[in-house]
C-alpha positions as CSV (number, residue, x, y, z in Angstrom):
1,X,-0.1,6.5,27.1
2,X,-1.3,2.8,28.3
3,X,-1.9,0.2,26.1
4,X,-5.1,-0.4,25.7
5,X,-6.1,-4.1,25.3
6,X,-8.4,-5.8,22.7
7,X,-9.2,-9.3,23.3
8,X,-10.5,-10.1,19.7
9,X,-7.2,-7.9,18.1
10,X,-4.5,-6.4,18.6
11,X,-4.3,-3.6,20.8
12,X,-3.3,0.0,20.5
13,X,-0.9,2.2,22.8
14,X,-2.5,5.4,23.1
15,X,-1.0,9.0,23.5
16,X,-2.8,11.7,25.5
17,X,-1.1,15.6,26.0
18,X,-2.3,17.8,29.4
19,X,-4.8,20.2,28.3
20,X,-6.8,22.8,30.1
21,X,-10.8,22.1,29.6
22,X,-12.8,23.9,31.1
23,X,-10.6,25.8,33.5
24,X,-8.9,22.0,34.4
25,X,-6.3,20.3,33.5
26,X,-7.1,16.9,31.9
27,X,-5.0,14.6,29.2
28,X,-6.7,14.7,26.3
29,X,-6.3,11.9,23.4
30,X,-4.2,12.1,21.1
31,X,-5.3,10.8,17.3
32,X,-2.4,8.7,16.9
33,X,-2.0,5.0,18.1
34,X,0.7,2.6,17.7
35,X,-0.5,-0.9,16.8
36,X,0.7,-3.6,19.7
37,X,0.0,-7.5,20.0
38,X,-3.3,-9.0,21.4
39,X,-4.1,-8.7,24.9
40,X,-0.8,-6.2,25.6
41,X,0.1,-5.8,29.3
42,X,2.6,-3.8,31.3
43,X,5.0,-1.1,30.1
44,X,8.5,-0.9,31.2
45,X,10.6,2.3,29.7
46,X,14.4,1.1,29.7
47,X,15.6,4.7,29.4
48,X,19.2,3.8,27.6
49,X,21.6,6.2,29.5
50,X,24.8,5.4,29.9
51,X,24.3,1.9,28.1
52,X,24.7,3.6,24.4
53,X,20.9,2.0,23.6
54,X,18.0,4.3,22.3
55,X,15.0,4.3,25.0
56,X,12.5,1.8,24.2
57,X,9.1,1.3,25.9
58,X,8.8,-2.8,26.4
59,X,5.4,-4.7,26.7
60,X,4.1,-8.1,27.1
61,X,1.5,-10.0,25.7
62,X,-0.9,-11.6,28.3
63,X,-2.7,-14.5,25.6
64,X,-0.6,-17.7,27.3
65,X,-0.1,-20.4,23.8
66,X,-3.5,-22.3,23.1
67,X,-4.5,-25.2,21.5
68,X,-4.9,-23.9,18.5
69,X,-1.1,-22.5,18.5
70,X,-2.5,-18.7,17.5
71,X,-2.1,-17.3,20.7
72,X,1.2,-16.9,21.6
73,X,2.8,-15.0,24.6
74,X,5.0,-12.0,22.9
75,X,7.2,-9.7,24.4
76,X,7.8,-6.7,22.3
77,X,9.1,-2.7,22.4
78,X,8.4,0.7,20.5
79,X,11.5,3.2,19.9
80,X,10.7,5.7,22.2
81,X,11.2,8.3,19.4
82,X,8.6,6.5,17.8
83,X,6.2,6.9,20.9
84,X,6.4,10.6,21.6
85,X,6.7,11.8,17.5
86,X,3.9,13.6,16.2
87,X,2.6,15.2,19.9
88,X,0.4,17.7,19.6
């Protein structure tokens, strides 16, 4: 599930399940997305045990500010509960 990025809007973190097509094993998209900030790069999954915090999958923006003050460096995470719901 990378993010995948958009330079014009924001980008979309992607889910994908191991199916067999065509006697092979392949991920195959998934129809849902999660919506993330422009231009989002890296993942990091801070799994949460033994810290009593829920996993969450962090990200990063990669737009550095601007002169016009829109683009804005943004570092952001999904609950991972959020990120695997709805498989399949």
């Amino acid at each position: 599930m990378p993010p995948r990025s958009n330079g014009y809007d924001n980008g979309r973190l992607l889910q994908a399940t191991p199916e067999t097509v065509d006697g092979a094993s392949r991920l195959v998209g998934n129809a849902k997305t999660l919506e993330s900030a422009f231009g989002p790069e890296d993942l990091y999954l801070a799994h949460g045990r033994g810290d009593g915090f829920p996993p969450q999958l962090w990200s990063l923006s990669e737009h550095a500010p601007c002169k016009c003050g829109a683009c804005k460096r943004e570092m952001y995470s999904y609950n991972m509960a959020e990120v695997i719901s709805d498989f399949g």
